[in-house]
Every structure is written in structure tokens, then in C-alpha cells.
PLY file of the C-alpha trace (Angstrom):
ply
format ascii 1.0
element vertex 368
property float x
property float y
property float z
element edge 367
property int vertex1
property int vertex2
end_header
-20.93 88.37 33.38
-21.80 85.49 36.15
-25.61 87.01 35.89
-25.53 87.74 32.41
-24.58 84.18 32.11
-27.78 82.49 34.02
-30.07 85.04 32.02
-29.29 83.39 29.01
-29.04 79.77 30.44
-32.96 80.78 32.04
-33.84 82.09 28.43
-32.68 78.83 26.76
-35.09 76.49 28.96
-38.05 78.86 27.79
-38.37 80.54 24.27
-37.81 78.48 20.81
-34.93 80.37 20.39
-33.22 80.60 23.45
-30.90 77.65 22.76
-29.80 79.20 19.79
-29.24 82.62 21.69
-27.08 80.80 24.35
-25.15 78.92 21.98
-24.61 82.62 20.41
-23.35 84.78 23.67
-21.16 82.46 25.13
-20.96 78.48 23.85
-17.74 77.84 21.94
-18.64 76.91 19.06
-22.02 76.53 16.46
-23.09 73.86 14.99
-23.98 75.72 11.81
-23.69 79.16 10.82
-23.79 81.30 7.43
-25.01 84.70 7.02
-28.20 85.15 9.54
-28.78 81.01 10.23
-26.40 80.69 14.02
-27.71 76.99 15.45
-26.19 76.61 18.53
-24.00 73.01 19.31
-25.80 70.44 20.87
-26.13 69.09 23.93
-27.13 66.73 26.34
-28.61 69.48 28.30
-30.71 71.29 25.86
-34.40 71.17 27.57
-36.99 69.10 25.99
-40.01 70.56 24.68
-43.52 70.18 26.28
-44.56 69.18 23.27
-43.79 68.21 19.74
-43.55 70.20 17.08
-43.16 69.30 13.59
-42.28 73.13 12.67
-39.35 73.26 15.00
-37.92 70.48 13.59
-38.25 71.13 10.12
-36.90 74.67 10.45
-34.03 73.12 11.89
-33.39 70.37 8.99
-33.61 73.43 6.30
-31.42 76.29 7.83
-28.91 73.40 8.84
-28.62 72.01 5.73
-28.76 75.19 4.04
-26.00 77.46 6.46
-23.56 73.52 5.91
-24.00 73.77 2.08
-23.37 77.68 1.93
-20.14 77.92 4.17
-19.07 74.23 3.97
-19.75 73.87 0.14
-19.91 69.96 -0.31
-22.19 67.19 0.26
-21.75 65.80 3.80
-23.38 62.39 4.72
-24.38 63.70 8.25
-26.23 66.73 6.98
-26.93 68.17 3.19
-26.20 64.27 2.14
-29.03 63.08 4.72
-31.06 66.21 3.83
-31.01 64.81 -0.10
-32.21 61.25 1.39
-35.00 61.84 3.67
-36.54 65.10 3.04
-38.04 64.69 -0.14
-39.71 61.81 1.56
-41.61 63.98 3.99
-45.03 64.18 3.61
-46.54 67.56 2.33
-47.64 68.57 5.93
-43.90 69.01 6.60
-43.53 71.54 3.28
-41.66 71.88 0.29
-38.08 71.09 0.16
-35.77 73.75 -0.42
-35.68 74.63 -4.40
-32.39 76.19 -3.59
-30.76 72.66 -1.89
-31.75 70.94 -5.35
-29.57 73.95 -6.95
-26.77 73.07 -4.81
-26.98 69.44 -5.34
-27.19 69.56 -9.28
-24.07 72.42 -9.12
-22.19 69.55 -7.16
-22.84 67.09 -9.44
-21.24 69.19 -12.31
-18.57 69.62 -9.83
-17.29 66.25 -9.22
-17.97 64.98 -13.35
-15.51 67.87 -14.21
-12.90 65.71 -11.67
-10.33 62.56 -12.65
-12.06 59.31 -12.65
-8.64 58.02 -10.78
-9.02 60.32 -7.88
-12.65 59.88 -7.41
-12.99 55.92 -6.57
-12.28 56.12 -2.98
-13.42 58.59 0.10
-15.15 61.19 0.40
-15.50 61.75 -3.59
-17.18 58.94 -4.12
-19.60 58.99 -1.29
-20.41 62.58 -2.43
-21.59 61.42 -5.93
-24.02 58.27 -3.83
-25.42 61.08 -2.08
-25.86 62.97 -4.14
-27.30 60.25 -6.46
-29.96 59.42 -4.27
-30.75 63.30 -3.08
-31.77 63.55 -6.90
-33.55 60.28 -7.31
-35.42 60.72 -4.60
-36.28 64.47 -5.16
-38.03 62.90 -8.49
-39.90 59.88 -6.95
-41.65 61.95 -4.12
-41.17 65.49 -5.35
-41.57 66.22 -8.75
-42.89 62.60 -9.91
-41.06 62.25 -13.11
-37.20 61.43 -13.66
-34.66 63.95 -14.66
-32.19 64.14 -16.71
-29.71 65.22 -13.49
-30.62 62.19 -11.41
-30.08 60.01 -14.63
-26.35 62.13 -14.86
-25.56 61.57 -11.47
-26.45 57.72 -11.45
-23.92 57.16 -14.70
-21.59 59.31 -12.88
-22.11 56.82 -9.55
-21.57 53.93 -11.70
-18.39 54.86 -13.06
-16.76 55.35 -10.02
-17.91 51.37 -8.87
-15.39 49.30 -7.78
-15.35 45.79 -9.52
-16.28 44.39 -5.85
-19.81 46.07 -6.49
-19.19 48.63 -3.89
-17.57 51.92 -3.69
-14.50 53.13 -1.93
-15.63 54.83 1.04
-14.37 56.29 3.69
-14.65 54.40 7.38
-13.70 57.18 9.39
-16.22 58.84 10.71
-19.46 56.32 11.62
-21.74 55.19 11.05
-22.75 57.39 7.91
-19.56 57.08 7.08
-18.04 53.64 8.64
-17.68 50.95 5.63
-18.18 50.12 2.14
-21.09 48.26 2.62
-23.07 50.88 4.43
-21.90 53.39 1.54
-23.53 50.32 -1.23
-26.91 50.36 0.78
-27.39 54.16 0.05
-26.41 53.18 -3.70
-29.39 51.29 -3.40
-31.39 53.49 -2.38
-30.68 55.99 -5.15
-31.04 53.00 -7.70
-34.52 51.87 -6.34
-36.30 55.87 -5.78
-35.09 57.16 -9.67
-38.54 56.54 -11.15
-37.83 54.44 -14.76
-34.39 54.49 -14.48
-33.71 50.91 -14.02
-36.65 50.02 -15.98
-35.60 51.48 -18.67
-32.39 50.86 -18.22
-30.36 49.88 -21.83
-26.56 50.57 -21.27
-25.19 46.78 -20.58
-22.12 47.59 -18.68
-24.56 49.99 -16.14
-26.86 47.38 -15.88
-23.78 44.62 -15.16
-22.87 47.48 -12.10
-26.45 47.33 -11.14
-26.24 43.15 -10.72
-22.64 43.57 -9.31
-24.43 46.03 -6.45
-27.07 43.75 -5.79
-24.43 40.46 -5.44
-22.23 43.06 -2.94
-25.25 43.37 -0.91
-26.43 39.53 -1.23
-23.12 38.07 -0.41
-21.28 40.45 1.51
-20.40 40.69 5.48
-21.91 43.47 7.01
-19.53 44.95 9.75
-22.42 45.15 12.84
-25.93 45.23 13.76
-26.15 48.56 12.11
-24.86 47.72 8.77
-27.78 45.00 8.62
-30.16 47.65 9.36
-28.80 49.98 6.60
-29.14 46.76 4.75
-32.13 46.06 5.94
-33.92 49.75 4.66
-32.06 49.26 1.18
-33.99 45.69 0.86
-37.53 47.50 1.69
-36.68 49.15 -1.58
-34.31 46.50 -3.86
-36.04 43.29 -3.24
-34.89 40.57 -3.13
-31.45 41.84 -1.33
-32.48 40.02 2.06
-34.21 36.51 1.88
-37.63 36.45 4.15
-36.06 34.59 7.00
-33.10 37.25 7.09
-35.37 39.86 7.40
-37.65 38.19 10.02
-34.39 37.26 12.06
-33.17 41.15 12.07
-36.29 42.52 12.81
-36.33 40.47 15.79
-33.03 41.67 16.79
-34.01 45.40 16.36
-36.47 44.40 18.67
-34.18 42.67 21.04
-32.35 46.06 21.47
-35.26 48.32 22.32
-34.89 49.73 25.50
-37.26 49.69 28.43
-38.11 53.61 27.72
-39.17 52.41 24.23
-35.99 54.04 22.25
-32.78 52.49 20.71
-29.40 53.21 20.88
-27.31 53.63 18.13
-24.41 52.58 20.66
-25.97 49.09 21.00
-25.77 48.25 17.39
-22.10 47.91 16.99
-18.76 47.16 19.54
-16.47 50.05 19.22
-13.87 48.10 17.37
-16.71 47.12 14.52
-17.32 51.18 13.73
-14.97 51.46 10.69
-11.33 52.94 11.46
-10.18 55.20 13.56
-9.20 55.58 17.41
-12.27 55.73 19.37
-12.13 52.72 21.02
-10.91 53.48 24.03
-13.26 56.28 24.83
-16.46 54.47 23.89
-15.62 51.99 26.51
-14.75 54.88 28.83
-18.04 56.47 28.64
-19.85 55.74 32.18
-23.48 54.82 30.51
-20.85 52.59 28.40
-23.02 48.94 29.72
-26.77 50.14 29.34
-26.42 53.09 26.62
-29.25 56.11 26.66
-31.73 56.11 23.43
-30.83 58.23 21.38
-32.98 60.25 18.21
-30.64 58.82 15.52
-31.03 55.29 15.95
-34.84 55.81 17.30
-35.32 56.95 14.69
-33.88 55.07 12.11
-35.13 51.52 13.86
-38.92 52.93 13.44
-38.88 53.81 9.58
-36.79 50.94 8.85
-38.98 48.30 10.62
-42.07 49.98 9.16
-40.70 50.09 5.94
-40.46 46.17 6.50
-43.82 45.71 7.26
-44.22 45.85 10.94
-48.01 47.45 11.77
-47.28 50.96 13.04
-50.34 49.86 15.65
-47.59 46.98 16.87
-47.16 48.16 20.89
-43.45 48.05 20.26
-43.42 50.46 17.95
-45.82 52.77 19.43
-43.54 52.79 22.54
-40.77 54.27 19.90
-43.44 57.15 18.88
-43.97 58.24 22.13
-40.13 57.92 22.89
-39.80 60.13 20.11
-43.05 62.62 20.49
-41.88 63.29 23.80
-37.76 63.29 23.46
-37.78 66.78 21.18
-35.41 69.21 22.50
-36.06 73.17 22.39
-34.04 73.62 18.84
-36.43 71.13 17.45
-33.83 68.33 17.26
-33.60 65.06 18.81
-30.26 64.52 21.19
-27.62 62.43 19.38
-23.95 61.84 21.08
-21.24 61.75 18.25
-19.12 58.44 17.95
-16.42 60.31 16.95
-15.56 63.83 19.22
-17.15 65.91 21.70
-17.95 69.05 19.30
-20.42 69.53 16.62
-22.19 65.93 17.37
-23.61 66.11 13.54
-25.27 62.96 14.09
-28.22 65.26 15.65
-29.16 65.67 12.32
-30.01 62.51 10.87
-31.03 61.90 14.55
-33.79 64.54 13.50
-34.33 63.74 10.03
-34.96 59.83 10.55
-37.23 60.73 13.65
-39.28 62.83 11.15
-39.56 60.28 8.85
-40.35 57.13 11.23
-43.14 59.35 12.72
-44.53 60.07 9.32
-44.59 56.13 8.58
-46.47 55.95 11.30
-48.93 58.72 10.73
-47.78 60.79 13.96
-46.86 64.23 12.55
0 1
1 2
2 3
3 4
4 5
5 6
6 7
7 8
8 9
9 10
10 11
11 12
12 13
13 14
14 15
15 16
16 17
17 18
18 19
19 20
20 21
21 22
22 23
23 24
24 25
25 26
26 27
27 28
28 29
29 30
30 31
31 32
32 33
33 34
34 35
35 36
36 37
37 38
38 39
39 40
40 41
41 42
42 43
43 44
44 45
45 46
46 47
47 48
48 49
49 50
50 51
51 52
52 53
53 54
54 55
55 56
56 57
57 58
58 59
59 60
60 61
61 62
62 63
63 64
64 65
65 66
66 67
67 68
68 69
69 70
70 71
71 72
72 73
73 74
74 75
75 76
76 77
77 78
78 79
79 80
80 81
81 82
82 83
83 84
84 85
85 86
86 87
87 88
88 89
89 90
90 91
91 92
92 93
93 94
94 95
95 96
96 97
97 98
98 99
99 100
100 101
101 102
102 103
103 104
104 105
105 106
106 107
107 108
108 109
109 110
110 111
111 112
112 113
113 114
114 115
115 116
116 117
117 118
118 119
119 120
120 121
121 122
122 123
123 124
124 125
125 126
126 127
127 128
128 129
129 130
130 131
131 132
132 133
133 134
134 135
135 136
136 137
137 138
138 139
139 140
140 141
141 142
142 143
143 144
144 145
145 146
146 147
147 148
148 149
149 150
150 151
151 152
152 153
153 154
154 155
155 156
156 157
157 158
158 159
159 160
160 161
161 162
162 163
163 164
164 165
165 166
166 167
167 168
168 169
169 170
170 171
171 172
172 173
173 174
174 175
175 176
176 177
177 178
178 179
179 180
180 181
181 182
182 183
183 184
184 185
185 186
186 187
187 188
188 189
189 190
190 191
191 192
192 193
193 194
194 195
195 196
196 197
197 198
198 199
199 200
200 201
201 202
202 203
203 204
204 205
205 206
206 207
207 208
208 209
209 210
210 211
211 212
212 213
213 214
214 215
215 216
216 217
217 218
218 219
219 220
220 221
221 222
222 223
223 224
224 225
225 226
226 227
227 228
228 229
229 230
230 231
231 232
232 233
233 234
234 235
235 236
236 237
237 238
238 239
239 240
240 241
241 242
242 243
243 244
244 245
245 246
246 247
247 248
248 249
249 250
250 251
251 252
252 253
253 254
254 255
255 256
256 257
257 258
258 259
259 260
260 261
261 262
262 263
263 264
264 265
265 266
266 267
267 268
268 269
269 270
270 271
271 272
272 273
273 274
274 275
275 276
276 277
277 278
278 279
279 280
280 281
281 282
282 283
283 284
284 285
285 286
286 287
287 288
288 289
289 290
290 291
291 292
292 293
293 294
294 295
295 296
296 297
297 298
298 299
299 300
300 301
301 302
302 303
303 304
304 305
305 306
306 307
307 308
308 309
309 310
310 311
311 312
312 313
313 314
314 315
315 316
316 317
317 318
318 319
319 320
320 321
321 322
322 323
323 324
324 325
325 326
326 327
327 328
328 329
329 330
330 331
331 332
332 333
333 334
334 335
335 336
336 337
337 338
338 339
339 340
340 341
341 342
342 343
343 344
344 345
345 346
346 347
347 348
348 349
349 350
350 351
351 352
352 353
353 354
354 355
355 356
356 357
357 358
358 359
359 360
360 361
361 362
362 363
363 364
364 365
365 366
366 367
């Protein structure tokens, strides 16, 4: 068993698939699996490619996404909800999304209208339907060019579940995709600002009053951390003028300010422990011996490349070219980027936006 053991730890450092293979024999757990898709959990020690490949990760983004929606069955912010938001952005290089994730979404939709209004305002209900909102609306803008009648659905449907703070009832348990109202409102945002025509041609008042009542929520209100201004921050890139100028200079100066010496970002830097939303995690964040001078990770690498480009930073700036290489040369074998989890020592989901947003920043800055 002891040699049977290394074999598959040797195999794992060496073949695309090893990882998965290990994860299979003898890891505890997967990370996702449905019918043939087994993706082994993550972990600090997965190798890290020679190279980067584009293929590896995208396979990983579609049979993740695809084995969560098929034995999970609901829209998850860390995976078929970040799947809906950034792959439909991915330029055609990276190939078409999956036909049968837009079948999904649009069944979910249906779903949750065919649910009490009273018992969808707050948790995970309601962040379903933003997701879901902006998986649609963005499917349209950079997929299929044209609005559709679903995205226009599932925007109402968002709208009627809007508190009459201009946010939504979220839940704040498990950051940061899900840590506070306000990061919740910024994906609203999003899904307002990608449905092509839709606020354009707008004409129901009261809609249009929760579209004004969003954009004062994100004007006025307190974001949590240095994270919730980035989320902020990417919604603004989209729904001007949600930042003034000198806001936006000022933040992108701090995302600067936290890039570390490899060239990454951590998404542990961007927040004390208390500010991530609710829950008992305090404690062990502290306890965590890289806890002063936190490794980059792929989520927040990620995430601080596409967000300052979408700003307006020069992808030839050196700063961010020292976040491409980070990222060209930080793959793992399974094609994902390493990503601890705030929250346990399990699954660590956050691998998947920490591959999506990668993806995305590298596209941004024409490095596919």
C-alpha cells in the first residue's frame, strides 16, 4: 500500500492527470465529481506546471462547473455562479461556453420565480437570482450579442427581490464571494451594465427607481475592506459614475501598495479577519504561521490584474507585467491556480474563481 502510495504521489508530479488520479486512489475527498468528471481537492502541494496552458485550465473551469451544477443542482457563487460571470468573457481562443451551463442557468431561473417573494429577499436565494442575472447578461453581451428574453426575466426577477436599502440580503458567511451586502450589489451591477439594451431601453418606473436605488447603495455606502472596494472598483469599470476619479486613482494605488515582491497579491491582505462577513474564523486566520506576510495567491492575482486593467492601467505598466508572469508561471498540474479557503481546510472552492479571474486578467492583457 506504502509503494502503491508513492507511485501515485510520483504520477501526480508528471502527467496532466495524475493529480486527479491521486486525489482518486487515496485523498479523502474531491473537489467535484458527477458521473465520469473526479477533480481531485486542492492543495498547496499540487506541482506547478512547466508551463502554462490555457487548455488545462479551461478544461478545469467546464467539468467543474459542470460535475457542481449536475450533483449540487444550484447556483454557487464560488463555482457555476463565477462560471456565469467570467466565462462568457473569455476570448474565443479559450472556446465556446458550455450550451448545456446556459440550460442549467435558465432552468434555475424558472426555479427560484416559481418560489415566495417573502422567502427569497435574504441568503442564498437572493444571491442565486444576482448570479444568475449576470451569468445571462453577460452570456448575451459577449456570447450571443443580442439580449434575451431570459436575461431580461431574470433581471425583473433580481429587482423584485431588492431591498429598499438598494442592496440585497445576502449571506456573509462564507467570504469573500459571499461576505456582505455590498459585495453581493457590485455583482448586481455587473449584470445591470453587460445586458445589452436593457437599461437603455428600460420603461418600467419602479425597475428603473431600483436601478437609481443600486447605484446610490454603491455611491454612498461603506464597503467592509480593501476587497469590497475592489469588487466596487470592477462594478464602476462598467456603471460609471459609481466611483469619482480621485476614488479610483486612490484604490488603484492601494492595489498597488499590496503587491508583493514576487509580483502576486493576496487575497489575505485585503481584509482583517474580523472585516470578512460573519462567522468564526478569526481565530484561525491569525493562527496561520504565514499569518504577517501572506503567500499570493491565484484568486486575488487574479482578480487585482483584470480589475486594474479594466480601470485603465496599460497592461505594458511593469507592475502589472510582474502579475502576468506571477500568474504564467504559478499554474498547478490540474490547470488551476492555488487558492487557500477563508473558511475550512476541505474543498478550498476559492481555486476556482482563483482560476477563472487569472484567465480573464491574462486575457486583458493579451497573454493567453
Amino acid at each position: 500500500m506504502i509503494v502503491k502510495r508513492l507511485l501515485l504521489i510520483l504520477t501526480a508530479g508528471v502527467c496532466s492527470t495524475g493529480w486527479l488520479v491521486l486525489a482518486e486512489e487515496v485523498g479523502p475527498s474531491f473537489q467535484y465529481r458527477h458521473g465520469d468528471i473526479a477533480i481531485g481537492t486542492p492543495s498547496v502541494e499540487e506541482p506547478k506546471r512547466a508551463s502554462f496552458s490555457l487548455a488545462a485550465a479551461v478544461e478545469y473551469l467546464e467539468k467543474g462547473a459542470l460535475a457542481w451544477s449536475r450533483e449540487r443542482k444550484c447556483v454557487s457563487c464560488h463555482t457555476t455562479g463565477t462560471y456565469g460571470l467570467v466565462r462568457p468573457q473569455l476570448p474565443a481562443k479559450a472556446g465556446t461556453p458550455s450550451q448545456a451551463l446556459r440550460q442549467f442557468f435558465l432552468a434555475e431561473v424558472k426555479i427560484l420565480e416559481g418560489k415566495p417573494r417573502s422567502i427569497m429577499k435574504t441568503g442564498p436565494n437572493a444571491e442565486q437570482v444576482i448570479y444568475l442575472a449576470a451569468a445571462l447578461a453577460h452570456w448575451d453581451k459577449h456570447v450571443s450579442g443580442k439580449l434575451s428574453p431570459e436575461t431580461a426575466e431574470s433581471l425583473r426577477l433580481m429587482f423584485d427581490l431588492q431591498l429598499p436599502s438598494g442592496t440585497w440580503g445576502a449571506s456573509a458567511c462564507w467570504p469573500p464571494l459571499e461576505s456582505s451586502d455590498f459585495q453581493a450589489a457590485t455583482i448586481a451591477a455587473q449584470a445591470v451594465a453587460a445586458a445589452p439594451g436593457w437599461l437603455a431601453n428600460l420603461s418600467d418606473p419602479e425597475t428603473r427607481r431600483g436601478v437609481e436605488r443600486l447605484k446610490q447603495y454603491l455611491i454612498t455606502g461603506e464597503p467592509q475592506n480593501d476587497y469590497d472596494r475592489v469588487s466596487l472598483l470592477w462594478a464602476a469599470t462598467q456603471m460609471p459614475p459609481l466611483m469619482a476619479s480621485a476614488q479610483q486613482s486612490a484604490l488603484i494605488d492601494r492595489i498597488f501598495q499590496l503587491q508583493r515582491a514576487d509580483g502576486g497579491w493576496s487575497l489575505r491582505s485585503f481584509s482583517a479577519p474580523e472585516k470578512w462577513g460573519s462567522g468564526d474564523r478569526n481565530d484561525r486566520l491569525r493562527a496561520e504561521p504565514d499569518f504577517d506576510n501572506p503567500a499570493s495567491d491565484g484568486h486575488m492575482t487574479g482578480l487585482a490584474v483584470l480589475v486594474l486593467r479594466k480601470a485603465g492601467v496599460p497592461k505594458h505598466d511593469q507592475r502589472i507585467q510582474r502579475g502576468v508572469e506571477w500568474l504564467r508561471t504559478n499554474q498547478r498540474q490540474s490547470g488551476r491556480w492555488w487558492t487557500k479557503s477563508l473558511n475550512t481546510d476541505k474543498q478550498h472552492f476559492i481555486t476556482y474563481s482563483g482560476t477563472a479571474y487569472p484567465l480573464l486578467a491574462l486575457s486583458l492583457c493579451d497573454a493567453l
